[in-house]
N, C-alpha and C positions, 0 to 999 in steps of 0.2 A: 504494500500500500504506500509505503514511504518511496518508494523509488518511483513508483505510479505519480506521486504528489512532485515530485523532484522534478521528473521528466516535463510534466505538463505546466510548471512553472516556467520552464527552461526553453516551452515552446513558447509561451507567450510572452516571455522579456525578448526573446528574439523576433517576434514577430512584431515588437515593440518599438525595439531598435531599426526594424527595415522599413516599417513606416514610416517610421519621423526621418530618416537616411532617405527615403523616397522622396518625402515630401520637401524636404532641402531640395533636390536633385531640381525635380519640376519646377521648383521656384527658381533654382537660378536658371533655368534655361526658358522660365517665361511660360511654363506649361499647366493645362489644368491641376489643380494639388489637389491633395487630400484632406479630404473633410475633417475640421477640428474633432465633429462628433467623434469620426474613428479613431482619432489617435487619444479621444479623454476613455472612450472605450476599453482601448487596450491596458491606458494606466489601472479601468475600473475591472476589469478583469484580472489584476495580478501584474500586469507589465511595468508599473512604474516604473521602479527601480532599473529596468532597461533603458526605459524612455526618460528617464530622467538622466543619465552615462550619455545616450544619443542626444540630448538636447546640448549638453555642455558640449560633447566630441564634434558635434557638425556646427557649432552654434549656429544652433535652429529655434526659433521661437521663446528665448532666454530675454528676449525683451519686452513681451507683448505682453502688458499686467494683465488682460482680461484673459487670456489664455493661461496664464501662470496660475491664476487667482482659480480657476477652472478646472485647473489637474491638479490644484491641491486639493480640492474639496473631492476629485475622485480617489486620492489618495486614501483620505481621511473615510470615504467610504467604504473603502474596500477592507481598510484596518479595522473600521467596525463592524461589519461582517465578520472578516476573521475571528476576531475576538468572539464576536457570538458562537460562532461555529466550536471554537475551542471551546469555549463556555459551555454550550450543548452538550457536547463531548465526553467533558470530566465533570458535568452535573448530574449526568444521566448517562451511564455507560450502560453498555447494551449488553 
């Protein structure tokens, strides 16, 4: 189950990382980008911590407060989810 959880983390910080590396890319060369929704998505999924390495490594969107202010709140949701789920967990083990 642990390596189950490892694995699928590891896919979604990487899928984290190629979107916001995408969405650079298209920007500098003037091309349709990628939807903020998908990239708060991917942080509200688990990817943060990817996309937050890829915003600093391509500096990408490390200036835009409404975006910043945006994927910290999916952050912050995603950690209280967690937390519930762990909570869940060891309140009531199965």
């Amino acid at each position: 189950m642990a390596l189950l959880i490892a694995v699928g983390l590891a896919v979604v910080n990487l899928g984290s990382v190629v979107a916001i590396w995408w969405d650079k890319r298209r920007a500098t060369k003037g091309q349709w980008r990628v939807k903020e929704e998908t990239l708060l998505v991917w942080a509200l999924v688990g990817g943060w911590p990817g996309g937050i390495w890829a915003m600093r490594r391509f500096r990408h969107k490390t200036s835009k407060k409404s975006f910043i202010a945006k994927y910290v709140l999916a952050v912050l949701l995603n950690l209280a989810i967690l937390v519930a789920i762990v909570f869940a967990v060891f309140a009531y083990p199965i």
